[in-house]
C-alpha positions as CSV (number, residue, x, y, z in Angstrom):
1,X,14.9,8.4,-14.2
2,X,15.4,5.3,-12.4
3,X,11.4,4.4,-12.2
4,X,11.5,4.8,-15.8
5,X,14.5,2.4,-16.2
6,X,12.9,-0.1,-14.3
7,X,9.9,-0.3,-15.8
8,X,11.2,-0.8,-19.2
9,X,12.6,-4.1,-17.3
10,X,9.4,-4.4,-15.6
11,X,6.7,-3.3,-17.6
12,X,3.1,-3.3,-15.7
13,X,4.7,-3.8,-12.6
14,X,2.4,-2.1,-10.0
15,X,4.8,-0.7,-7.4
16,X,7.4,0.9,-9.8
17,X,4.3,2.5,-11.8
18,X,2.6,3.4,-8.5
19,X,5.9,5.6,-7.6
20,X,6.9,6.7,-10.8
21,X,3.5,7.9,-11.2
22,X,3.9,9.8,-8.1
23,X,7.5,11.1,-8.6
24,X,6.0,12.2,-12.1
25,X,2.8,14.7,-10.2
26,X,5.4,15.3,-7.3
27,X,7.6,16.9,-10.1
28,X,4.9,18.9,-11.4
29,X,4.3,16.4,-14.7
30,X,0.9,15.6,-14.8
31,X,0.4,14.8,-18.5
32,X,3.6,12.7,-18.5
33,X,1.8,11.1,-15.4
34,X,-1.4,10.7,-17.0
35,X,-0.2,9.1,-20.0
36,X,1.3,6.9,-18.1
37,X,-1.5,6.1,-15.5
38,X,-4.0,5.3,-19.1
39,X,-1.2,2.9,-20.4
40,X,-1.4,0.6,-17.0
41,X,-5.4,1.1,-16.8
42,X,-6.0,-0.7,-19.8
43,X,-5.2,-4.1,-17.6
44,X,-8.3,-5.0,-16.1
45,X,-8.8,-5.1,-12.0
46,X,-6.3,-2.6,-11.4
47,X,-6.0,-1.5,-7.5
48,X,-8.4,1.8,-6.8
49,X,-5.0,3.9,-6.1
50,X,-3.8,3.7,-9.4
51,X,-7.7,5.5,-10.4
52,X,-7.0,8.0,-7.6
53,X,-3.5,9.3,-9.3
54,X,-5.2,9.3,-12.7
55,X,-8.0,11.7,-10.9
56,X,-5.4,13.8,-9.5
57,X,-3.2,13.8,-12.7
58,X,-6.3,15.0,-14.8
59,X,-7.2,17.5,-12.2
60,X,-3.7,19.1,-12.4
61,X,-4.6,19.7,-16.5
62,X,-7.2,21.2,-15.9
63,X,-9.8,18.3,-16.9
64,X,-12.2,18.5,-14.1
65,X,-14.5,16.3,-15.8
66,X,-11.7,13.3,-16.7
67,X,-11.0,13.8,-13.2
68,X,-14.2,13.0,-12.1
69,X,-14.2,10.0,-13.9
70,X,-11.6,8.4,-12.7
71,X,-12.5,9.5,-9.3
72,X,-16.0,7.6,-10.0
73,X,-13.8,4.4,-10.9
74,X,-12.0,4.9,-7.6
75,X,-15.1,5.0,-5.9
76,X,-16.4,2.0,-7.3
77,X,-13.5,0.3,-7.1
78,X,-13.6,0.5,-3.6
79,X,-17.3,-0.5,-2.6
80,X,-18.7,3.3,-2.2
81,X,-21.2,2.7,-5.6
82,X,-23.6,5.5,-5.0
83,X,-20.7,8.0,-4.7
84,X,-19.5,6.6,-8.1
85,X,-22.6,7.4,-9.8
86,X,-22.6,11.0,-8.3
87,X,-19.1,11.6,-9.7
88,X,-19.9,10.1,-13.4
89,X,-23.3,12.5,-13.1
90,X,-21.1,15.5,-12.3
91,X,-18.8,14.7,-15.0
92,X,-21.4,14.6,-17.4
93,X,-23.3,17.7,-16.7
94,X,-19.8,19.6,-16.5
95,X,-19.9,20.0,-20.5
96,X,-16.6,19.6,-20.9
97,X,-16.5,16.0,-22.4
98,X,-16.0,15.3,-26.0
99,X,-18.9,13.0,-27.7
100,X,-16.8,10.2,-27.1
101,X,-15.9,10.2,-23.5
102,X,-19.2,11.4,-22.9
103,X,-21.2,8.1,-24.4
104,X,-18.2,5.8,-22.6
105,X,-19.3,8.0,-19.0
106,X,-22.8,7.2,-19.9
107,X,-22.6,3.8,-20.9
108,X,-20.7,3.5,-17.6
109,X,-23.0,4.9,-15.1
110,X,-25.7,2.9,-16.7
111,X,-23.5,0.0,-16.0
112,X,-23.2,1.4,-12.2
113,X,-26.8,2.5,-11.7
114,X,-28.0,-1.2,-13.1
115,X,-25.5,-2.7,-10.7
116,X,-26.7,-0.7,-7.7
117,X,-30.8,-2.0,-8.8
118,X,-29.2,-5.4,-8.8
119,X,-27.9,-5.1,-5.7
120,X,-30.7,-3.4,-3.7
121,X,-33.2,-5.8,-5.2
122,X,-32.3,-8.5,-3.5
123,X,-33.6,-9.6,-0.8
């Protein structure tokens, strides 16, 4: 496709992986999508859409609990912190996690929930 041209050109470039990513779930290629999506994540301070897409991408696999996830990163990523740490909760009681993923959700609402005490703390 033409996205995917361009973005061997312009690898990491925001906007072209922002609509490919959507031509891709559009198109009904979610895995394709996702794959995609965890490539451009691994750049820190990526913008909260991108976390959004990777939710919905996951969700269309049938990986509620990867979906959640990522919705939890969109959530934080966006100021709403205490919505975040109810979506990383969900995911981890859904059972569906591998070991892994599991002690990376973990480790991350930790993060969140030490963040939030931080925050509240002050005066």
């Amino acid at each position: 496709t033409r996205y995917r041209t361009a973005l061997e050109l312009y690898p990491q470039n925001p906007a072209l992986t922002l609509g490919y990513v959507e031509s891709l779930l559009d198109a009904g290629q979610p895995n394709t999508a996702k794959q995609v999506l965890r490539d451009f994540l691994r750049e820190p301070a990526r913008k909260p859409r991108f976390y959004q897409l990777l939710a919905r991408a996951e969700d269309k696999l049938g990986n509620p609990a990867q979906a959640q996830i990522a919705l939890g990163e969109y959530y934080y990523r966006t100021g709403l912190s205490h919505e975040a740490v109810t979506q990383f909760n969900q995911a981890l009681k859904n059972g569906a996690l591998d070991f892994y993923d599991a002690s990376r959700a973990e480790a991350r609402l930790q993060e969140l929930k030490s963040e939030i005490a931080a925050l509240e703390a002050r005066p």
